[in-house]
N, C-alpha and C positions, 0 to 999 in steps of 0.2 A: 854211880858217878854222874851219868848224865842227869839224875833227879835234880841231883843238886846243883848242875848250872843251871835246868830250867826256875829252881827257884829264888836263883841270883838275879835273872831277868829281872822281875818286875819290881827289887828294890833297884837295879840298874836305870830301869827307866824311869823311877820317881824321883831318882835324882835328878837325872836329866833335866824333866820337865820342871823342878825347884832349880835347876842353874837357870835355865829359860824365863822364866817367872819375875827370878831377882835381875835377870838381863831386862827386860821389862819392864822394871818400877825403876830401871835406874836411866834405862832410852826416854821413860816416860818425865823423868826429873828432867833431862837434861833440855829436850825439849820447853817443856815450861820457862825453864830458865831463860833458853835462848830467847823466847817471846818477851819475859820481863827484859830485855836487852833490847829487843829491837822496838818495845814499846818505850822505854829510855831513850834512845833514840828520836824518837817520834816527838817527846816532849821538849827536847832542846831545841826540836823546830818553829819555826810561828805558828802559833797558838791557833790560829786561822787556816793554816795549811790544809789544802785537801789530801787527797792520797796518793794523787799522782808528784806530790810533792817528796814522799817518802820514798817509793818507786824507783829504783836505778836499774835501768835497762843491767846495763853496763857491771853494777857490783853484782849482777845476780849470773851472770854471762862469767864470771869469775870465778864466783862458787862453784859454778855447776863445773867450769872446766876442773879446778882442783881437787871437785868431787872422784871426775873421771882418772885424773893422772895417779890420787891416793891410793882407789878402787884395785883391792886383789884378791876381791872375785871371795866365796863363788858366785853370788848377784852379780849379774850382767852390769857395765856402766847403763846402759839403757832405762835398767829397773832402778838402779842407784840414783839417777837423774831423776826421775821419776819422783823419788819419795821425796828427796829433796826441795824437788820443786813444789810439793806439797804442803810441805813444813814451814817455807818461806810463804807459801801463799796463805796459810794460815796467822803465819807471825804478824803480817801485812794488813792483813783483815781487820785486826784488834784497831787498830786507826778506826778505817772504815773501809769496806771492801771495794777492790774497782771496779768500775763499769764499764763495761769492754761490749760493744756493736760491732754485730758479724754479721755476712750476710747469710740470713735464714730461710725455712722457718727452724723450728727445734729439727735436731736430729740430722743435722748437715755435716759435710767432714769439717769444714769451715768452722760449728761449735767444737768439733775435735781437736780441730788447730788452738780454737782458744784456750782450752785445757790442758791441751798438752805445755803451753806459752807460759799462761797465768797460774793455774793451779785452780783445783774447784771451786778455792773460798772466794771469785767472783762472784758479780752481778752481772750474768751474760744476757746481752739485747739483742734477739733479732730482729734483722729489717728487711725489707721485702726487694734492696735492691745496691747493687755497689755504689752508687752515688749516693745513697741515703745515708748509708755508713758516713761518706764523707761529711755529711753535714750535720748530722749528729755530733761528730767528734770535734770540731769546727763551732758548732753551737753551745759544748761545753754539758750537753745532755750526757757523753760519751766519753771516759778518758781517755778512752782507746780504742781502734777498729781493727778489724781483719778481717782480709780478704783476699781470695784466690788470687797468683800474679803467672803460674804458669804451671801446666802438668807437661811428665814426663813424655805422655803416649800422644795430647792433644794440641802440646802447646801453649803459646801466649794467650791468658787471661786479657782481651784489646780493653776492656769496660772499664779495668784495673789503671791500666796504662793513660788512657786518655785522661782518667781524671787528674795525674798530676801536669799535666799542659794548666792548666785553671788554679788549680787547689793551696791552698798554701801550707796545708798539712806537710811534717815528716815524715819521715821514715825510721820508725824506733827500733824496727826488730824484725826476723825474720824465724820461718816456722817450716821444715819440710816434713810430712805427714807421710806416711805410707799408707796407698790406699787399697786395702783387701775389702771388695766386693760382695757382699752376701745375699743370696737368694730368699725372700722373708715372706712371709704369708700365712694367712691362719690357717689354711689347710696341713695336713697331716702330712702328706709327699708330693713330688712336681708331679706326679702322676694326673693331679687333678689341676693343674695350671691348665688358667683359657690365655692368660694374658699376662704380660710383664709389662708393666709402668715406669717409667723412670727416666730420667734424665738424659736428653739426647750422647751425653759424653757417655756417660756408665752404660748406655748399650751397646757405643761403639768401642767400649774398653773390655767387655764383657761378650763381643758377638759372636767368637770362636766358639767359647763353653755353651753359649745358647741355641748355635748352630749345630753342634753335635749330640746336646740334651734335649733339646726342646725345640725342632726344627719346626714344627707345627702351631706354636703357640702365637699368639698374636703380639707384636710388640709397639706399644702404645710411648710413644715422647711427651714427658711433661715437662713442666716448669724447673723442676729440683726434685730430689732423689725422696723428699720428705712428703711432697704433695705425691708422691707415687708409691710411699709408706700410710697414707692415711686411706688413700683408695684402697689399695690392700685390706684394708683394717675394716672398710667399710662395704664392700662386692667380693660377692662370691664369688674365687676361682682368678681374681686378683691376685698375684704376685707381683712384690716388688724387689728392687737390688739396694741394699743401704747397707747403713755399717751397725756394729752391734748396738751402738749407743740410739737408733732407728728402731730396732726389734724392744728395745725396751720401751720407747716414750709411747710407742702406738702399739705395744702388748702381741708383739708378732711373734711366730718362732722361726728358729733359722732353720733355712730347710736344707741347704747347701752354703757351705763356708766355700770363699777367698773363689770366685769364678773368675774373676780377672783374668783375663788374656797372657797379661805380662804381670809374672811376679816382685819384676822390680817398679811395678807404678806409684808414680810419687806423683805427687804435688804440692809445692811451694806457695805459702803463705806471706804477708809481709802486713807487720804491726804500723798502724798508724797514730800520729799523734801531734801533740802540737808543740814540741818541747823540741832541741837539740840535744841527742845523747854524744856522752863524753866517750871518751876509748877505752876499752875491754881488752885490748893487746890481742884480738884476732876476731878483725874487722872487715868492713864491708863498702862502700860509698856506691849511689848510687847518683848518677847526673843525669839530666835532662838538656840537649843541646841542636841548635837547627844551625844549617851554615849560611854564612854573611849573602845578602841577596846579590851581591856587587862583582860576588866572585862567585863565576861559572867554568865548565867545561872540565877532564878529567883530571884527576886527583887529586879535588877538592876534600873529597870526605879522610882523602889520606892524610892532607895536611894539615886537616883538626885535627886528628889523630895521633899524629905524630912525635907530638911532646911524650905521650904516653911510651911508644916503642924507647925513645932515646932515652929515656928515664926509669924503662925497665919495669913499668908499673902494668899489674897482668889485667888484662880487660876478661871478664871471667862471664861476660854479655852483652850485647850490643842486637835492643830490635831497633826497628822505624814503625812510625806511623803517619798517617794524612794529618798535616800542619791544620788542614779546613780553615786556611786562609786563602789558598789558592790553588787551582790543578795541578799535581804534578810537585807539590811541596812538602817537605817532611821535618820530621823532627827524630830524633835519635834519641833512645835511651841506653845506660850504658851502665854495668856495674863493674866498678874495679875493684881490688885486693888493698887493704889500707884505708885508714882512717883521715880524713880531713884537714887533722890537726898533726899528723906526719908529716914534716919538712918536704921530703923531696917528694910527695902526692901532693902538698898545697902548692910547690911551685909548680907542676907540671898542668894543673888546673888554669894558674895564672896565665902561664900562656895557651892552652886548650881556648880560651875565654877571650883572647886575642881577635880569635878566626871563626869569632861565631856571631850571628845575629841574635840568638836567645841561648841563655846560661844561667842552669837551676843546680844548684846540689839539693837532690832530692831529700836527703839523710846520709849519717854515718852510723854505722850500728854494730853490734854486734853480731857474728856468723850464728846461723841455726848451729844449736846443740842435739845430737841424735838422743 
């Protein structure tokens, strides 16, 4: 008896793998098609059109959520998102792929945000600095940038911030990244580490696990996590901290996964561009505002503010920074819940914009998709 289940198995299984197969050629059609579709698409636009012409922040911010709400498992929404946003970055391509400036070099989470955002079928640029990005994108080199605007454990990105006082760039989209830490170096084990290189934040997001692994080893600050992935690559006894997409570009091995301190370390991204996005039905705005010089003394900053409370619209951040017009002057950046073009968020702006000497809407955008 039992012979004879075990030799039911392996025509059991070749079924299987022929349901798998014709599941396959038929993901694989459906696919194509969708391309011939959104390549259809592409052609009922001007004939001239770049790519960021085809690009909707906003319709792709739709999909991915309805991907989520469909989604019943057993693929995580996460990985479901994931391929999705693959598929679209490929349909998108057939135009011509976008070129999206981050700030670099290769192998930064910064290129991981772009990935995780666009989808691989870019054309990703790094540039050696957050304001480059800006004027790349700005210059038309770039359809699009990203760039760090805050981590979990460190804080406000200020390099990020300041540039939209100036900038005339939007804000298209937003990217939260979870950041796992990796110990990378050619050596065999941390047995042989002289030295860790890396990035003044990643050592101080990582200094516990260093502190109790490798109390003795020397720890060197650089530039970015990637200039401290190529010294690895290149001195012996060189370790550094990056992410797997780092162990791969500079041929390292991972000697220790995820050291980070804190397992929940994020950092937040924010797409730039030079377009106005439409509404996604679960949105973002971001404003820029300083108060009127004329009105001084206590709760000035309340009563810019305050259209907001009496209108119910939830402020979900608010930093400051130095105006660098004068000692002692600032300017406010501020993200609320709701889109722009929402009735009672554009009235409550109207009058916010009343009680202020300088009023930017940075962007409306679409919220990060996990």
């Amino acid at each position: 008896m039992s012979n004879k289940k075990e030799n039911t198995k392996p025509i059991i299984l070749q079924k299987t793998r022929d349901k798998i197969d014709s599941i396959d050629e038929k993901i694989q059609k459906l696919i194509n098609e969708r391309a011939s579709l959104a390549k259809k698409i592409g052609l009922t636009k001007e004939k001239n059109g770049s790519s960021t012409d085809y690009y909707r922040p906003e319709r792709e911010a739709d999909v991915l959520n309805s991907v989520q709400k469909r989604n019943k498992g057993p693929i995580h929404n996460e990985e479901m998102v994931r391929l999705f946003r693959e598929i679209m970055s490929a349909c998108l391509a057939q135009q011509e792929p976008l070129k999206i400036g981050f700030l670099g070099p290769e192998g930064t989470f910064t290129q991981a945000a772009v990935y995780k955002h666009f989808g691989h079928s870019v054309k990703a640029l790094p540039f050696g600095a957050i304001d480059e990005v800006f004027q790349e994108v700005e210059s038309n080199v770039a359809d699009f940038g990203v760039v760090p605007i805050e981590n979990s454990t460190e804080g406000t990105v200020n390099n990020t911030l300041d540039m939209f006082v100036s900038s005339p760039l939007k804000i298209c989209g937003e990217v939260e990244l979870k950041i796992n830490h990796h110990l990378i170096g050619k050596m065999g084990n941390i047995r042989n580490i002289q030295r860790i290189c890396a990035h003044e934040q990643a050592l101080s997001q990582c200094r516990g696990w260093i502190r109790e692994h490798l109390r003795d080893v020397e720890l060197v600050g650089v530039s970015s996590n990637a200039a401290g992935a190529r010294r690895a690559r290149d001195e012996d006894g060189t370790a550094a901290i990056g992410s797997e997409i780092a162990s791969d570009i500079y041929d390292l091995n991972i000697l220790t996964k995820n050291i980070e301190d804190r397992p929940d370390n994020a950092t937040r991204f924010l797409v730039v561009g030079r377009n106005v996005i439409s509404k996604s039905g679960n949105d973002k705005t971001s404003i820029l505002i300083s108060n009127d010089d004329t009105k001084t003394g206590s709760g000035v900053l309340y009563s810019m503010l305050e259209p907001f409370s009496q209108n119910k619209i939830n402020i979900t951040r608010i930093e400051s920074r130095p105006s660098h017009k004068k000692n002692w002057d600032y300017v406010f950046f501020l993200d609320l819940d709701g889109h722009i073009d929402d009735p009672v968020l554009a009235s409550s702006l109207k009058s916010v914009e009343k009680n202020c000497s300088l009023f930017r809407v940075l962007g409306s955008y679409p919220k990060a998709i996990d």
